[in-house]
N, CA, C and O of each residue as an XYZ file, in Angstrom:
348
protein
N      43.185    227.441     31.175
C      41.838    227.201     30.683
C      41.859    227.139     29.159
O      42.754    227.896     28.781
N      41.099    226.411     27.864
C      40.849    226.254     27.155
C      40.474    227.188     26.196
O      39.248    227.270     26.258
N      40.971    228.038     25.218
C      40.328    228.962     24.449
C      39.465    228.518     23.384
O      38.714    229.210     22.697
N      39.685    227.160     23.328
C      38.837    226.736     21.667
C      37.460    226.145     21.968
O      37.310    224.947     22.206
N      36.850    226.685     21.955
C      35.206    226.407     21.402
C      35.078    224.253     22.006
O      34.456    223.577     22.825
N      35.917    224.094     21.130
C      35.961    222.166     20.896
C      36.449    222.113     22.263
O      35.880    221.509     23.173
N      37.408    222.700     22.355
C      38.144    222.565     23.785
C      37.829    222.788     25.412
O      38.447    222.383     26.397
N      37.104    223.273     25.343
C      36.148    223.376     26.622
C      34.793    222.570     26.278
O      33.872    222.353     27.065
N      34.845    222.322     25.435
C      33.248    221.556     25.298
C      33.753    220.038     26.022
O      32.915    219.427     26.685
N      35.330    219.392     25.843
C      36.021    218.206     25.490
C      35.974    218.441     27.407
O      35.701    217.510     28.165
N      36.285    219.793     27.861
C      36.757    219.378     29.339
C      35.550    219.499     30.268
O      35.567    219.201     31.463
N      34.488    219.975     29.580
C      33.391    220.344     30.651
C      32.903    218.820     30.362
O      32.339    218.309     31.329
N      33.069    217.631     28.681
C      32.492    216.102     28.941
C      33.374    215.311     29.958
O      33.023    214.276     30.525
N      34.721    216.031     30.123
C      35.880    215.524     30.872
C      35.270    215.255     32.308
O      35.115    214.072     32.610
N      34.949    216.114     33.122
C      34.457    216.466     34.078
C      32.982    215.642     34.383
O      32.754    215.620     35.593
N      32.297    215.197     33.849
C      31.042    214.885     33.119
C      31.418    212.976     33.654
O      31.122    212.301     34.641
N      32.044    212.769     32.623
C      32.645    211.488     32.543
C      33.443    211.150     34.218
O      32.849    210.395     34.988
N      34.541    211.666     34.560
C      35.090    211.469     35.962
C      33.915    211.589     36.599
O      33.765    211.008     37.674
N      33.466    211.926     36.356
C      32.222    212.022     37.709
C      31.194    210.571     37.926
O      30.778    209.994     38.930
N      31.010    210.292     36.192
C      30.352    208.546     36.815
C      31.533    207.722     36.723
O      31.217    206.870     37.553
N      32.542    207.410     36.352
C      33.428    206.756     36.102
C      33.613    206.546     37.968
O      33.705    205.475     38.568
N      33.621    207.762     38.476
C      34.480    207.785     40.150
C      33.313    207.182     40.513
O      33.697    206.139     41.043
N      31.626    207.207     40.568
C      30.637    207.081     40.842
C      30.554    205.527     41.177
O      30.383    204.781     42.141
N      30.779    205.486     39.808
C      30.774    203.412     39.165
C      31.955    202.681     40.171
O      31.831    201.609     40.762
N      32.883    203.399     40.177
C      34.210    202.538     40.439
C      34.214    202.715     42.237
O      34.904    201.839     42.759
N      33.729    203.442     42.987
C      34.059    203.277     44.468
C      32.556    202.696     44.776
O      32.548    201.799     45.619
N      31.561    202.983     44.349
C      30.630    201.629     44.461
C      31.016    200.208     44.511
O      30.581    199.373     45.303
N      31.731    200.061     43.737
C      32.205    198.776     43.347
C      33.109    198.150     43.897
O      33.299    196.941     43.763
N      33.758    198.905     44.571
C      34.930    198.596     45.426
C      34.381    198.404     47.087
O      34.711    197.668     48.017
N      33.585    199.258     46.935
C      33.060    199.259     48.662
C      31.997    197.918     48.780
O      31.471    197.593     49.844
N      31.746    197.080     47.259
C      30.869    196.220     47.940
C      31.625    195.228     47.742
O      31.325    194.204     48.355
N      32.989    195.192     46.725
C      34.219    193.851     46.839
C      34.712    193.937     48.377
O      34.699    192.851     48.957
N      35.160    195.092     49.158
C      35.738    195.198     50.337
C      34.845    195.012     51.138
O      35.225    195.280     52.278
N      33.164    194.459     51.047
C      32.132    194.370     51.882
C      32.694    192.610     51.836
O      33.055    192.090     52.893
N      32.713    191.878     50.637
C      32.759    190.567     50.312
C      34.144    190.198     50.906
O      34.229    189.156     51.557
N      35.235    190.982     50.725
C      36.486    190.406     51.394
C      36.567    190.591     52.597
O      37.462    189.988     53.189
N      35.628    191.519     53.391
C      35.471    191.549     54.720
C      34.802    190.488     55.331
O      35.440    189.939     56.230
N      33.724    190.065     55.097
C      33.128    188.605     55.305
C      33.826    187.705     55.172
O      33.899    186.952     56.143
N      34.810    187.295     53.694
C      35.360    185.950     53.599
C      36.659    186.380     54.520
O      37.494    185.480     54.425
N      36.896    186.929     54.963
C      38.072    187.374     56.193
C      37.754    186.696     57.617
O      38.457    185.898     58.237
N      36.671    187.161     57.918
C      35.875    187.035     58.791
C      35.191    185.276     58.803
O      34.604    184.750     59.749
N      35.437    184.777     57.723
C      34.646    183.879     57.641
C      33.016    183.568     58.052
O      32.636    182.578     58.677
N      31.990    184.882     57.439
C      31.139    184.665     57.528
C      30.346    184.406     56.305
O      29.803    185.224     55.562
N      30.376    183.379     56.251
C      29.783    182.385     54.823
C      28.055    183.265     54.570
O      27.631    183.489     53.437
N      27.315    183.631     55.779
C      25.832    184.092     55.124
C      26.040    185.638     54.174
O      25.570    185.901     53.067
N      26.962    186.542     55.120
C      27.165    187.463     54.566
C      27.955    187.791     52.943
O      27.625    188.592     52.069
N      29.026    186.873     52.995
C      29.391    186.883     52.094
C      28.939    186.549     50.962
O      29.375    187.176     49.997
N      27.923    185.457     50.726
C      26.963    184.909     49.802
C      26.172    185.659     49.745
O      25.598    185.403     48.686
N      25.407    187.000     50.477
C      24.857    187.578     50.083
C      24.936    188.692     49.392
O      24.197    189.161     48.526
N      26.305    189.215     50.059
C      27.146    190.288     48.898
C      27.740    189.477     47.735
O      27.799    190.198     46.739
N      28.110    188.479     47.549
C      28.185    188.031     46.059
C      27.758    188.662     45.266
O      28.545    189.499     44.825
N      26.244    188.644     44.602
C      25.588    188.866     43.446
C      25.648    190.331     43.372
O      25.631    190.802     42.234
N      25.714    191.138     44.357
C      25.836    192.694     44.547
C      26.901    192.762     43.820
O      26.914    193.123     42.643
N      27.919    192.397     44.517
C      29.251    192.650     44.111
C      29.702    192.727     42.331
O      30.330    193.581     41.706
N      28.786    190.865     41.714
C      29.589    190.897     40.867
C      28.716    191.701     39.583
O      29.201    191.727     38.452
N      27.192    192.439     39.935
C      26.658    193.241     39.289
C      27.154    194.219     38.986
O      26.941    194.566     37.825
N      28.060    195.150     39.873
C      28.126    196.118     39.975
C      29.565    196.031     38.987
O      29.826    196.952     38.212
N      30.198    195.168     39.076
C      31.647    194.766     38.697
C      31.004    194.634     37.134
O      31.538    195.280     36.232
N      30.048    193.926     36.904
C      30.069    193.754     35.588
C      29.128    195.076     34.686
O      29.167    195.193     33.461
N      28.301    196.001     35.635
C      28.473    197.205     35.159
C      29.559    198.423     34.933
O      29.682    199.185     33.974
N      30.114    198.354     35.851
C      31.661    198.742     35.733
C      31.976    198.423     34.372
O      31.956    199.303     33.511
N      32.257    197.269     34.120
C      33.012    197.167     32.564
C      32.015    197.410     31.840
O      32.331    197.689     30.683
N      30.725    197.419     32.096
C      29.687    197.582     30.527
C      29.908    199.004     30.263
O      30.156    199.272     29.088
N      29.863    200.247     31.324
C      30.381    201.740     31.347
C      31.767    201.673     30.589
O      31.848    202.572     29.752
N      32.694    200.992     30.641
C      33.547    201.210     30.304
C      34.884    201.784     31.378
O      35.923    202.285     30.948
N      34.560    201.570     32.833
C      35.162    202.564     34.003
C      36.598    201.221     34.062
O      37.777    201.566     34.127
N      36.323    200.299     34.038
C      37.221    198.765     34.103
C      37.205    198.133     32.736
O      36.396    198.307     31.825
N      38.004    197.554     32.773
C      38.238    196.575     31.402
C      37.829    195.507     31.696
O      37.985    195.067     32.835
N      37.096    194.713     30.572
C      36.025    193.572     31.112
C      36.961    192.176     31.351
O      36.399    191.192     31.833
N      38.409    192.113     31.001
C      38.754    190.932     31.312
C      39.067    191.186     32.835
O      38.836    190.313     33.672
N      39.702    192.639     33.226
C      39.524    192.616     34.721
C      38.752    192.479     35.563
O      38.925    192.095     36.720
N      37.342    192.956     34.752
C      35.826    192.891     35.706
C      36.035    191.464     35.624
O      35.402    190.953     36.548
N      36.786    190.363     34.766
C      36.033    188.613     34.878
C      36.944    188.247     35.866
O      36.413    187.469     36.659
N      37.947    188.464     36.098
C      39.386    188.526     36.729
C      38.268    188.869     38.365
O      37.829    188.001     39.118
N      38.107    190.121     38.465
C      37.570    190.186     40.046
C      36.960    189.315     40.546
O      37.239    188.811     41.634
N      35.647    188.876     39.530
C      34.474    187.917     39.410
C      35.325    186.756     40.087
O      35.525    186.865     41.296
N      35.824    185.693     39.437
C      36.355    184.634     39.391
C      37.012    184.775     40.843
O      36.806    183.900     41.684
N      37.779    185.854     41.114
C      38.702    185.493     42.366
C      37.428    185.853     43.715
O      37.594    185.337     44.820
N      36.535    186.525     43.519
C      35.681    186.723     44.694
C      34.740    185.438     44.795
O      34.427    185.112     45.940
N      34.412    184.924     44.090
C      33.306    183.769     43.639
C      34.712    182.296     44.275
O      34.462    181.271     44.910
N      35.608    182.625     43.943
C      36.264    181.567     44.693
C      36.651    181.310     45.977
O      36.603    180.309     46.691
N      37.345    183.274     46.227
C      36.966    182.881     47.467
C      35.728    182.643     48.248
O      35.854    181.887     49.211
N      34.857    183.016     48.076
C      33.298    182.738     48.667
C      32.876    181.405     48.543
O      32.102    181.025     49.421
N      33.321    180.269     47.317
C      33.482    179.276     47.477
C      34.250    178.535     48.447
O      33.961    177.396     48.817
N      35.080    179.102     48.787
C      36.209    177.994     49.484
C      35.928    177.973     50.955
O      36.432    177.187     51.757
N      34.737    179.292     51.323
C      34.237    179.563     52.581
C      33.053    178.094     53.200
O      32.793    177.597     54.297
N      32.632    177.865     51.807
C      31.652    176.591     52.314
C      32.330    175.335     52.030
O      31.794    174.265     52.318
């Protein structure tokens, strides 16, 4: 445990932070694995409708800072294509 004053202040924001970071990031994943489950499936309504979910959440992700935003464009691009290639 931390004896310095700064130092527990740093792990109790530590704790603070993992907590939306984990918050942000399995949101985000459970609605890409909602979208790759559809374009799997090939169901073109579903998948177009998790689109815009998906790539909100992806591009809050990087505005938090939980992803790096060329990866959030990186997810974008490859889910939006595949969901394209479904129609």
């Amino acid at each position: 445990m931390a004896n310095v004053a700064s130092a527990q202040k740093r792990n109790r924001q530590r704790i603070t932070h993992r907590a939306r970071n984990l918050f942000h990031l399995t949101t985000m994943r459970s609605h890409v694995k909602k979208v790759r489950a559809a374009v799997d499936e090939k169901d073109t309504a579903v998948a177009k409708a998790e689109l815009p979910v998906a790539v909100r959440l992806i591009d809050k992700a990087a505005q938090k800072g939980v992803i790096d935003r060329k990866t959030a464009s990186r997810k974008i691009s490859r889910l939006t294509v595949a969901v394209n290639a479904l129609a």
